[in-house]
C-alpha positions in Angstrom: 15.6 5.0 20.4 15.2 1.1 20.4 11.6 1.3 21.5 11.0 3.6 18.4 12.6 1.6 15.9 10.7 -1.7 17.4 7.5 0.0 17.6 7.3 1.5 14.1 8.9 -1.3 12.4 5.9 -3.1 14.3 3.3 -1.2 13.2 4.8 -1.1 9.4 4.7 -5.0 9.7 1.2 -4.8 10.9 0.0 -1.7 8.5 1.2 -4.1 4.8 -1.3 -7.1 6.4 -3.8 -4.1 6.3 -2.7 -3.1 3.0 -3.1 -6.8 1.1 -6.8 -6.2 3.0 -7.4 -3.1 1.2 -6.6 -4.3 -1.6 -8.0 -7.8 -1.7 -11.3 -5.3 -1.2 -10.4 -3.2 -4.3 -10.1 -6.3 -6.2 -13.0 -7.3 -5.2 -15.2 -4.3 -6.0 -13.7 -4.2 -9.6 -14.0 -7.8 -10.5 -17.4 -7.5 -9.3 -19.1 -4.4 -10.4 -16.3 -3.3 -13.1 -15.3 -5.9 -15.0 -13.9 -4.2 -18.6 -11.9 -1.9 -16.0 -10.1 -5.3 -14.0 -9.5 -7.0 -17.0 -8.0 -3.6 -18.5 -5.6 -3.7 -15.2 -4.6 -7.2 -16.4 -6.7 -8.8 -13.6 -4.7 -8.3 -10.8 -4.4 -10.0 -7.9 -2.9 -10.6 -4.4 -0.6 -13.6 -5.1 -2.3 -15.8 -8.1 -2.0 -12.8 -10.8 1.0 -10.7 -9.1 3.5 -9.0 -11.4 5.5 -5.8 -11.8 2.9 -4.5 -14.5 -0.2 -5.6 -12.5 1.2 -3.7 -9.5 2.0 -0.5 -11.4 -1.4 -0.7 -12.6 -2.9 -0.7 -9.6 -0.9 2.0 -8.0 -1.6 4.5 -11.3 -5.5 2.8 -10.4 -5.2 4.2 -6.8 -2.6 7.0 -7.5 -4.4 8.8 -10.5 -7.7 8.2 -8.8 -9.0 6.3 -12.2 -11.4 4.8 -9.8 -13.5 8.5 -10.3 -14.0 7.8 -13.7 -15.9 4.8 -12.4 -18.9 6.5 -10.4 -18.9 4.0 -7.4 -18.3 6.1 -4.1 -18.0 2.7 -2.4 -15.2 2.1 -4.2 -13.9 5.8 -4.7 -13.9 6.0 -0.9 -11.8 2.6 -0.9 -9.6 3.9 -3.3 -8.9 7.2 -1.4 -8.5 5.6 1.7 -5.7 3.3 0.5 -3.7 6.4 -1.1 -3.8 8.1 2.1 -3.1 4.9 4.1 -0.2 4.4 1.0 1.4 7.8 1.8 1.6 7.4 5.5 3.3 4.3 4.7 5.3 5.6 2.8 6.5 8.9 4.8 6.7 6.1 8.3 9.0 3.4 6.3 11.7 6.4 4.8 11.5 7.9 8.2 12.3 4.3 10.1 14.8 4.0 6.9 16.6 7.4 7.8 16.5 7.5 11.0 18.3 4.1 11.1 21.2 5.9 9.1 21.1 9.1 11.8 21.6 6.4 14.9 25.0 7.1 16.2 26.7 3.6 16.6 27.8 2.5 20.2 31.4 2.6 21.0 32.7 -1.1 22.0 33.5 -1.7 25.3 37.5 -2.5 24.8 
């Protein structure tokens, strides 16, 4: 059970690098080619413009799938990507967070 826990709290470590990547490339693609639509989102960003209402705005961006409205598949493809890679996230970390609650705790050696 320890190799579980170690190897999916690795690859949750490992799959939020991927997700500042995603969307670092979502910023990207909105500063760039949709401008009215970034600046409606509050400009968001990975660390320099980083608040609650930012981040809610790009998860109901993503989670709405907004970015349809846009007519860029580039970016529509992003966008879907991260919501699947979001969910599967999502369903690994409350699995990890359960199944630490499930373990049955080792009797001390007495």
């Amino acid at each position: 059970m320890d190799e579980a826990f170690s190897a999916i709290f690795g690859l949750l470590m490992a799959m939020v690098f991927i997700w500042f990547i995603l969307l670092k490339a979502i910023f990207i693609r909105l500063e760039k080619k949709h401008h009215e639509k970034y600046e409606e989102m509050g400009k968001p960003g990975l660390f320099w413009n980083n608040s609650m209402k930012t981040g809610f705005a790009t998860l109901k961006f993503i989670g709405r799938r907004e970015h349809k409205e846009l007519n860029n598949p580039g970016l529509s493809k992003l966008c879907d990507f991260a919501l699947l890679f979001f969910i599967v996230y999502l369903v690994l970390f409350f699995g990890l967070f359960f199944g630490v609650f499930n373990m049955e705790v080792p009797k001390s050696a007495t």
